[in-house]
C-alpha positions as CSV (number, residue, x, y, z in Angstrom):
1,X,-30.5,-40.7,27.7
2,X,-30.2,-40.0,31.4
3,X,-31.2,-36.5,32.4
4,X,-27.4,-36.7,34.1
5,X,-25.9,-36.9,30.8
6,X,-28.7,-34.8,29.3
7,X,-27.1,-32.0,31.4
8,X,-23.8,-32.6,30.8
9,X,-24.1,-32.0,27.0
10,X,-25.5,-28.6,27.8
11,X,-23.0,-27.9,30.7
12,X,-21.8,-24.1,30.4
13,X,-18.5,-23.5,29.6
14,X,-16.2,-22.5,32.0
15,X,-15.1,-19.2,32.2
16,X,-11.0,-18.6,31.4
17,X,-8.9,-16.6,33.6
18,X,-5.3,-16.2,31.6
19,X,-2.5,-15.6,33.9
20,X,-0.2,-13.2,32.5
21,X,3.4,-14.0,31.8
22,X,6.3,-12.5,30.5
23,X,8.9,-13.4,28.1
24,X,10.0,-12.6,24.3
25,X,7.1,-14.0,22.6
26,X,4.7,-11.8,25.3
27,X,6.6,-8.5,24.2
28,X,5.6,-9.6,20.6
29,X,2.3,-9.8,21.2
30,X,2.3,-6.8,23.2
31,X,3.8,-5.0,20.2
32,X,1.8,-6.5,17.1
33,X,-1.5,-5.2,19.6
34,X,-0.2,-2.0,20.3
35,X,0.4,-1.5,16.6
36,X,-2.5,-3.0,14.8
37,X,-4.8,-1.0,17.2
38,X,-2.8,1.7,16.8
39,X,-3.2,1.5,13.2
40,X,-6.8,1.2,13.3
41,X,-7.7,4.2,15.8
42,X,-5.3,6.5,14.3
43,X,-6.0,6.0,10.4
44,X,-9.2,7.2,9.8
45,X,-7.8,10.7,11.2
46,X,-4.9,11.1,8.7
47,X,-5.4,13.3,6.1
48,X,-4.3,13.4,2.4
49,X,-4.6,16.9,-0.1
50,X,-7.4,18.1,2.4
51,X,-8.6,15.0,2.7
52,X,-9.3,11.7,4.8
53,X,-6.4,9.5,3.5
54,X,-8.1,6.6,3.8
55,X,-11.8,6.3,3.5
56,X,-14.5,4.1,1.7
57,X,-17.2,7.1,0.0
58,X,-20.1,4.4,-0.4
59,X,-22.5,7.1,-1.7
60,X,-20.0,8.8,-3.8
61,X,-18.8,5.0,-4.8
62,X,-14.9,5.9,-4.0
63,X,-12.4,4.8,-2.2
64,X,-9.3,7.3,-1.4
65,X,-6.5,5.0,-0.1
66,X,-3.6,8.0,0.4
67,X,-3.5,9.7,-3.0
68,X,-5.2,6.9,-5.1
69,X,-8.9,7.1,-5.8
70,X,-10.4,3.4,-6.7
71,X,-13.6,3.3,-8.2
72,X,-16.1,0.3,-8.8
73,X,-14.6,-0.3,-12.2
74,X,-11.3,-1.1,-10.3
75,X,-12.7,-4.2,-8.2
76,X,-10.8,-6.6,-9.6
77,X,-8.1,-5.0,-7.8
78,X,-9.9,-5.8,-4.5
79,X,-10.4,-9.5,-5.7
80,X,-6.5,-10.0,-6.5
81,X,-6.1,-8.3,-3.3
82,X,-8.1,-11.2,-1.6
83,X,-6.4,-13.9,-2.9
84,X,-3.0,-12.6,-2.2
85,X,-4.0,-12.8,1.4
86,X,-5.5,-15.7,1.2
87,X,-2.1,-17.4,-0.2
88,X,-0.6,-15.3,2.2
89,X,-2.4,-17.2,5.1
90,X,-1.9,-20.5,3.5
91,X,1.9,-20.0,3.0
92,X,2.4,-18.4,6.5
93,X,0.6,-21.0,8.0
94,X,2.3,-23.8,6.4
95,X,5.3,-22.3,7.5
96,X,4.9,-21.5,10.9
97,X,1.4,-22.5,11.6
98,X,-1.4,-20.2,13.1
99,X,0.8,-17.1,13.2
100,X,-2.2,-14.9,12.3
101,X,-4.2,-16.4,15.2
102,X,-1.9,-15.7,17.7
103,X,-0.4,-12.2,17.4
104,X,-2.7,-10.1,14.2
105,X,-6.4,-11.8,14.3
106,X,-8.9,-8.8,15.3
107,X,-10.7,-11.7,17.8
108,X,-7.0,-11.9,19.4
109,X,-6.0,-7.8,19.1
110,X,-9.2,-6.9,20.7
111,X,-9.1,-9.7,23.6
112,X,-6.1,-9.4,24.5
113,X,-6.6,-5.0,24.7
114,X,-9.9,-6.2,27.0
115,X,-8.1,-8.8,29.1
116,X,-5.6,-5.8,30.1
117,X,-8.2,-3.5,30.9
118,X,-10.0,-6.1,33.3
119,X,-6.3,-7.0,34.7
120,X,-5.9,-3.2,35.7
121,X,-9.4,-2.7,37.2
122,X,-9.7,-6.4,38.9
123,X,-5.9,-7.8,39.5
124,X,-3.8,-10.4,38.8
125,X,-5.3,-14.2,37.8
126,X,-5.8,-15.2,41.3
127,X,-7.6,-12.3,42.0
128,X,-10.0,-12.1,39.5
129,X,-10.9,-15.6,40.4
130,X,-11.4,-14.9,44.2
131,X,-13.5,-11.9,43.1
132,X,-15.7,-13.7,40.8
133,X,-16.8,-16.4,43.9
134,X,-16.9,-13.4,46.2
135,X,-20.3,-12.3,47.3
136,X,-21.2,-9.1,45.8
137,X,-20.4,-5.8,48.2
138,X,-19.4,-2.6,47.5
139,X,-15.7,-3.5,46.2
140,X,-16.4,-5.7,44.2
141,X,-19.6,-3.7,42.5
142,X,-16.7,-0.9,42.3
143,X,-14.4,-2.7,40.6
144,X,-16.7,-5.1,37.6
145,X,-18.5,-1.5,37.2
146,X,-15.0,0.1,36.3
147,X,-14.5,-3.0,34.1
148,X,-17.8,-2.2,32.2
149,X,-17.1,0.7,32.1
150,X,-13.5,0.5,30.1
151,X,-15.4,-1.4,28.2
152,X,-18.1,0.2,27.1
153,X,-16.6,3.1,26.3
154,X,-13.4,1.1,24.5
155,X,-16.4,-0.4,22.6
156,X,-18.3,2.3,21.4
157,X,-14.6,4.3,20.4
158,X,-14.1,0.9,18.5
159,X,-17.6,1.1,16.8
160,X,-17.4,4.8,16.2
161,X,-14.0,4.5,14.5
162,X,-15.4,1.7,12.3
163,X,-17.9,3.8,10.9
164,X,-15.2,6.7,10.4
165,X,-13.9,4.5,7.4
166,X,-17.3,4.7,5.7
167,X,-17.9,8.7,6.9
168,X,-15.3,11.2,7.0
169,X,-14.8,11.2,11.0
170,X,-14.6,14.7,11.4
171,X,-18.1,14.7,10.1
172,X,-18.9,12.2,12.1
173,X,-17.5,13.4,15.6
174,X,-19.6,16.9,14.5
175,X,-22.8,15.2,14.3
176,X,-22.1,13.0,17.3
177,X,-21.9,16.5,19.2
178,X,-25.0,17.5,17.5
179,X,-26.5,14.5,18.0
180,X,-27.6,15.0,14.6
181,X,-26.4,10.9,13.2
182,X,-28.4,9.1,10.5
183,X,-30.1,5.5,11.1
184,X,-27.9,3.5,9.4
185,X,-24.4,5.4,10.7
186,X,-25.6,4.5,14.1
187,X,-26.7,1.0,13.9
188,X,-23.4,0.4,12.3
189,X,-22.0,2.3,14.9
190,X,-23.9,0.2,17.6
191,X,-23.2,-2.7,15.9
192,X,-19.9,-2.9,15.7
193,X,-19.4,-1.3,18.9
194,X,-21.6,-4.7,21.0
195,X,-20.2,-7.1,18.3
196,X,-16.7,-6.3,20.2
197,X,-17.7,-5.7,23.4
198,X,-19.3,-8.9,23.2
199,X,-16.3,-11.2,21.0
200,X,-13.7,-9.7,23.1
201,X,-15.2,-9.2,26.7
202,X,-17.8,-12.7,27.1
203,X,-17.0,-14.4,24.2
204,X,-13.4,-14.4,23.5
205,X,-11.5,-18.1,23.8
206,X,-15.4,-19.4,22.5
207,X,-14.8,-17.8,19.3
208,X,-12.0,-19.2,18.2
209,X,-13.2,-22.8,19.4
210,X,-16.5,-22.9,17.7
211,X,-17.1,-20.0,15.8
212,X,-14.1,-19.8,13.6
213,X,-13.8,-22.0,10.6
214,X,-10.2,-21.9,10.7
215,X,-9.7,-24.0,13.3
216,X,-11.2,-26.3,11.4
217,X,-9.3,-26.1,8.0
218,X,-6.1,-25.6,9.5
219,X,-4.8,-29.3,9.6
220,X,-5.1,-29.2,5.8
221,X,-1.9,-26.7,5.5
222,X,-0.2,-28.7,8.0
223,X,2.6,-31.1,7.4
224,X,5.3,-32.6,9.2
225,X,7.5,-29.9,8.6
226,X,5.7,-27.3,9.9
227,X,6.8,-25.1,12.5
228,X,4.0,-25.3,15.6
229,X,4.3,-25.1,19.5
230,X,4.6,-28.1,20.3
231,X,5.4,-30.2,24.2
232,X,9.1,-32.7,23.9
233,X,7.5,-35.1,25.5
234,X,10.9,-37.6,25.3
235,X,12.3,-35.1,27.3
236,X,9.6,-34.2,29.7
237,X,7.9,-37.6,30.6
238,X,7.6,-39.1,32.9
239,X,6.4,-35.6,34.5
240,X,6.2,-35.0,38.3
241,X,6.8,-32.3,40.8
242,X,10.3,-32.3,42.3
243,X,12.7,-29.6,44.8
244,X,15.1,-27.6,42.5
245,X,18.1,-29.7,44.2
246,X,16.5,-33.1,43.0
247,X,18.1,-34.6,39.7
248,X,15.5,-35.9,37.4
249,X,18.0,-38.4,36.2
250,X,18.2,-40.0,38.9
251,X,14.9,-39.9,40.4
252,X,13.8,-41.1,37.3
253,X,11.6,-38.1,36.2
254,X,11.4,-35.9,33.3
255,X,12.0,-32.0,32.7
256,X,8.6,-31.6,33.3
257,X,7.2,-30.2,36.8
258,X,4.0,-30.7,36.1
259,X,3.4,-27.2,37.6
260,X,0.4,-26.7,35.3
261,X,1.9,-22.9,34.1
262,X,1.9,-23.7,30.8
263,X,-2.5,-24.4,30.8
264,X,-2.8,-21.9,33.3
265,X,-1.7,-19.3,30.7
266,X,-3.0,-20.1,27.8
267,X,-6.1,-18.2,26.5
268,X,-7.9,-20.9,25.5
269,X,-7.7,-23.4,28.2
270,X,-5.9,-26.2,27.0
271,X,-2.8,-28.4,27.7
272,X,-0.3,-28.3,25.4
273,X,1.6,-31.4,26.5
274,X,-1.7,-33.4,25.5
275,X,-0.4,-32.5,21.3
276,X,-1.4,-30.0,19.1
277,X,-5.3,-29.2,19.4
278,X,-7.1,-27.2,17.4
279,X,-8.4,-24.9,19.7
280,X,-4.6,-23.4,20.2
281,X,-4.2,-20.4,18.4
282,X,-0.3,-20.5,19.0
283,X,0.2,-17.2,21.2
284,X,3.3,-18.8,22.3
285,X,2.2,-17.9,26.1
286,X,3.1,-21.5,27.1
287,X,6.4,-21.3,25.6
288,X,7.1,-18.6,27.8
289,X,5.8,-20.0,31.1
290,X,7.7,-23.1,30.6
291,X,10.8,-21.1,30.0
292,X,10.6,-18.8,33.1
293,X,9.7,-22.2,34.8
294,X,13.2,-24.0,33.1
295,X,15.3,-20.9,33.7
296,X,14.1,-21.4,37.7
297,X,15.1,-25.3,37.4
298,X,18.7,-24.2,35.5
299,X,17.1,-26.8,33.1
300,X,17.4,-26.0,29.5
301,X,14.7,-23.5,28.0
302,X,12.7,-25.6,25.1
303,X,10.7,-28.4,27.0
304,X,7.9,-26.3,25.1
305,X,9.1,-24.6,21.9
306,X,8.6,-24.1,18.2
307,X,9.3,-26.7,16.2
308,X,8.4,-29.3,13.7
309,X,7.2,-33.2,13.9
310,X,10.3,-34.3,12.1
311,X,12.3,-32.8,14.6
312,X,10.5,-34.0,17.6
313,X,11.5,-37.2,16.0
314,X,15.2,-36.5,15.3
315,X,14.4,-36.0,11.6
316,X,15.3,-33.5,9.1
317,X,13.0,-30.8,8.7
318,X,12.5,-29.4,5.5
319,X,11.8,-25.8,5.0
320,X,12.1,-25.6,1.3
321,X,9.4,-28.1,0.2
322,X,7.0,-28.5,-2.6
323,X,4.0,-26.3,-1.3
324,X,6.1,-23.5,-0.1
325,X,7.4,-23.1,-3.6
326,X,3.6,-23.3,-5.2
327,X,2.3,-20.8,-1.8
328,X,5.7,-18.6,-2.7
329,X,5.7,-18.7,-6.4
330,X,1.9,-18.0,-6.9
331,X,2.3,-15.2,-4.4
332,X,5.5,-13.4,-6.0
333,X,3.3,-13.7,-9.4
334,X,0.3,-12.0,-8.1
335,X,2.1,-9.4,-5.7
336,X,3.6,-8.4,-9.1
337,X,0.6,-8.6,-11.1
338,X,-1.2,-5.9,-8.8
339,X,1.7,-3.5,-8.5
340,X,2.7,-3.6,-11.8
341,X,-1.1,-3.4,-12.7
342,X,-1.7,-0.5,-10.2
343,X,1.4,1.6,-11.3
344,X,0.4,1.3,-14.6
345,X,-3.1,2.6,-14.0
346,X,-4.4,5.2,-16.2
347,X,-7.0,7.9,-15.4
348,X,-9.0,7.3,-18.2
349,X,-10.0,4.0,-20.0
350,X,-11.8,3.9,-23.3
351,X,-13.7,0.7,-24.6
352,X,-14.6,0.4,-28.1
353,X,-18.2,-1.9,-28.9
354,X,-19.0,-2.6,-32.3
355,X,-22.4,-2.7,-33.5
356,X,-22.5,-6.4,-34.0
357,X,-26.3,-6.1,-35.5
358,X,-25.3,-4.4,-38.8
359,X,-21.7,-5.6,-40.5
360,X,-21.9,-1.9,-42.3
361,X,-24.9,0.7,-44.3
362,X,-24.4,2.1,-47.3
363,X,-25.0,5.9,-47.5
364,X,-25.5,8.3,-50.4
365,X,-22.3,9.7,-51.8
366,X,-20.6,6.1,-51.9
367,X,-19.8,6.4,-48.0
368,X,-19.9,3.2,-46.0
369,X,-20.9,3.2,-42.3
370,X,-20.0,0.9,-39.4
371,X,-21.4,1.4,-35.6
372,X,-20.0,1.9,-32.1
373,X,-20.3,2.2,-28.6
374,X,-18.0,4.4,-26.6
375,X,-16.9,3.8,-23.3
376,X,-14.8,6.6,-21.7
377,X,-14.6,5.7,-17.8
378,X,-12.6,8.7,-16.0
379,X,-10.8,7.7,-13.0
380,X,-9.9,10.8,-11.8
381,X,-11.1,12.9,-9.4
382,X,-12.3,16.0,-11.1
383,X,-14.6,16.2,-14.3
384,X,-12.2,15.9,-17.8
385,X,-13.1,17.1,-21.4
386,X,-11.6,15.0,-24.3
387,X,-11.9,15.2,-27.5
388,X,-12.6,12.2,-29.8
389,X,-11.2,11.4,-33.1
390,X,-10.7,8.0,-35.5
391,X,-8.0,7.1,-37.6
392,X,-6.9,4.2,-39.8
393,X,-8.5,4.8,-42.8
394,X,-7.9,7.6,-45.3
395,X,-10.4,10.4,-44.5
396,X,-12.6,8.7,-42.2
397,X,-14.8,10.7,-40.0
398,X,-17.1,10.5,-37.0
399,X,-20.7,11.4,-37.7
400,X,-23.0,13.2,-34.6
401,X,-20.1,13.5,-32.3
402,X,-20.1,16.5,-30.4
403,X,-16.4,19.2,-30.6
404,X,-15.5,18.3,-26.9
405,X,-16.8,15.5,-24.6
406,X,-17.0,15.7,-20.8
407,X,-16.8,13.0,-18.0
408,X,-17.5,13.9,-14.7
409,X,-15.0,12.3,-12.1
410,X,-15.5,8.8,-11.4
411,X,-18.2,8.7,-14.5
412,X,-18.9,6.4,-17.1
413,X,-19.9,8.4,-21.1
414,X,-21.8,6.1,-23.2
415,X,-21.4,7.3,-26.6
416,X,-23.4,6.2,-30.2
417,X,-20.6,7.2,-32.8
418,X,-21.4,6.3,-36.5
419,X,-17.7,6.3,-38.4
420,X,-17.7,6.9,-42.5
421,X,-15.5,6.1,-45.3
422,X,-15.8,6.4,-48.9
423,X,-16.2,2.9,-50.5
424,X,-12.5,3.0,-52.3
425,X,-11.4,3.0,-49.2
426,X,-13.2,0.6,-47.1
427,X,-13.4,-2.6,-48.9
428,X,-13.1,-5.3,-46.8
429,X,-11.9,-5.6,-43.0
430,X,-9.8,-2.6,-42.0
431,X,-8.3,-2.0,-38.9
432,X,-8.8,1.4,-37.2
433,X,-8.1,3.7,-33.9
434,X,-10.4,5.6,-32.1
435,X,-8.7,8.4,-29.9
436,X,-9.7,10.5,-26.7
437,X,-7.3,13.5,-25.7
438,X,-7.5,15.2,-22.4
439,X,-8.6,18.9,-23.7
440,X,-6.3,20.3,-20.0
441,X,-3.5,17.7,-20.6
442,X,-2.3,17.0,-23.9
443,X,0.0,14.2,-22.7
444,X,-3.3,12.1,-21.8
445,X,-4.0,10.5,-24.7
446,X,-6.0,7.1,-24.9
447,X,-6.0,4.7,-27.8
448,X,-8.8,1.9,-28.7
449,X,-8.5,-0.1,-31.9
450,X,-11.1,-1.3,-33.8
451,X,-12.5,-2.9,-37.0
452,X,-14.6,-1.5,-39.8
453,X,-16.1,-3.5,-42.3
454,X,-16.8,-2.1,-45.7
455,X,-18.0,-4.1,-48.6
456,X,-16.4,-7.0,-50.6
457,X,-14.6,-5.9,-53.7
């Protein structure tokens, strides 16, 4: 291999200047930033019953999220909450392709937040690019140095915010003030803080291209009927500049100007009217710079538009197809599983283990005695006393256990129990119900059932 080519396989890339555009899918993005960031900065400082609505307690192993408290015990609501969104990606994007990419991914929020900051301190597209080749003077240091510092200081916010969710940010601000933080809370802090600074403000477009492995995966949810962005290229070939008073009919030409708008606008460099590519993350910015650029030509608006492959080709699309009943379907089931699941939640859970070593023991006074394990899990809050009782069996008892039985808020009780019945009355398999009531609250009552195992008759 040549040194030439040697150097072109490690050629930098070139840097991206997005020109900015309006138009109706350019509001939308301007609201879906505006509110996720929104959402994100203002969260952490909402407060529920005294306290931070929503916050991970990694020490005290809680999470409040408004006025439920999740414990570890509860993860498999987090799992069933991952593969909703998973399905919830697939179907979206089977639907409408990389919707997520364009207008909610955090790589997209947070570049999009940067690339307005560096528009108000270094100008419009052309700008910026005659700044960049500019030799350095005191302008120019004056205006990359406000840049860095928007920044920066947009950064660390960013960082310090993603730590509030971890740490109660009131806390947080307080020991930032007394510059009293711990090691961990400001590496995170740090962390977080360069890890957007850096995706958002050098990185950006090169995320998306080689970093993210959705760009990857995403022809596998694709189909013909998919809505994407896509170029009518029966309509806009053969392209070629022409005067606004110039029919294209009859000098043989396309809708197409080939006024380059459309690349010159999109984030990550590429042209559209060259097919789908995976490196678009479908912002829809080109659909609104060919529009303004139609709307100048009193040509149609949609040389550029959302649509399917089937229609490109005059064919039917089909919205309603097998996958989107599977994505839809398996969504609607799980969606329901977790709220269902979640407003059926109790405070307190009790798990019953029998001693699977001994089948039963024979005591004096003809009692026979089986083995358990209690498990009382309180998901509340505050500390609980219960008190534990058995039933099933005429004048069975519980041997050891204590008048009243406390859990601590978020614990988990392990409890020996030995239940006897006289032998008259245990012969054989019988089923019986262990029973914890809430000593504050006599309508929390919590049922287990079990088996005990007496001797054959």
């Amino acid at each position: 291999m040549s040194n030439s080519q040697s150097a072109s396989m490690y050629e930098s890339a070139k840097k991206i200047y997005p020109r900015e555009i309006g138009g109706r899918f350019d509001k939308l993005s301007k609201v879906a930033t505006i509110t996720l960031l929104g959402l994100f900065y203002a969260v952490p400082w909402l407060l529920w019953d005294g306290r931070q609505a929503v916050l991970f307690d990694l020490p005290e192993r809680k999470f409040y999220l408004l006025g439920l408290t999740l414990w570890p015990q509860d993860f498999p609501y987090l799992a069933l909450l991952l593969i909703i969104a998973a399905l919830s990606l697939f179907f979206f994007t089977a639907l409408a392709g990389r919707l997520w990419c364009g207008f909610a991914c955090p790589q997209t929020v947070w570049t999009e937040a940067f690339i307005w900051m560096e528009q108000l301190t270094e100008g419009t597209r052309s700008q910026r690019m005659k700044l960049d080749k500019a030799p350095w003077s005191l302008a120019k240091f004056r205006k990359k140095a406000s840049k860095q510092f928007l920044w920066i200081t947009f950064s660390m916010w960013t960082g310090f915010t993603f730590v509030a969710y971890f740490t109660p940010i009131r806390e947080l601000g307080a020991d930032i003030l007394a510059l009293n933080l711990g090691g961990w809370t400001l590496f995170w802090g740090l962390f977080y803080g360069l890890a957007t600074y850096g995706n958002a403000g050098y990185m950006r477009e090169q995320v998306c291209k080689y970093m993210c492995p959705y760009a990857r995966f995403q022809s596998a949810m694709f189909d013909k009927d998919t809505l994407i962005i896509s170029y009518d290229e029966k309509r806009g070939e053969p392209r070629g500049s022409r005067s606004r008073s110039v029919d294209p009919k009859e000098a043989g030409l396309g809708d197409c100007i080939d006024c380059q708008l459309c690349v010159q606008v999109c984030p990550t460099g590429i042209d559209i009217r060259e097919g789908l590519q995976y490196e678009c993350i479908a912002c829809a910015a080109c659909i609104d710079a060919c529009d303004s650029i139609m709307d100048k030509m009193k040509y149609p608006r949609g040389l550029v538009r959302y649509t399917t492959e089937h229609n490109l080709h005059n064919d039917k699309t089909r919205v309603l197809r097998p996958r989107m009943f599977v994505y839809g379907t398996l969504l609607v089931i799980l969606s329901g599983a977790l709220v269902t699941s979640m407003a059926m939640r109790t405070p307190v859970i009790l798990d019953v283990i029998r001693d699977r070593n001994t089948l039963y023991r024979e005591l004096p006074n003809d009692l026979i005695e089986n083995i358990y394990t209690l498990k009382i899990i309180n998901q509340g809050n505050g500390a609980r006393r219960f008190v534990l009782s058995v039933s099933g069996i005429e004048g069975i008892t519980l041997d050891g256990v204590p008048d009243e039985l406390r859990v601590d808020g978020g614990g988990v009780l392990s409890l020996p129990v030995r239940a006897r019945a006289h032998r008259d009355k245990a012969y054989g398999v019988s089923e019986i119900e262990f029973n914890i009531e809430a000593v504050d609250d006599a309508s929390l009552v919590m049922g287990e059932d079990s088996r005990f195992i007496g001797p054959t008759p």
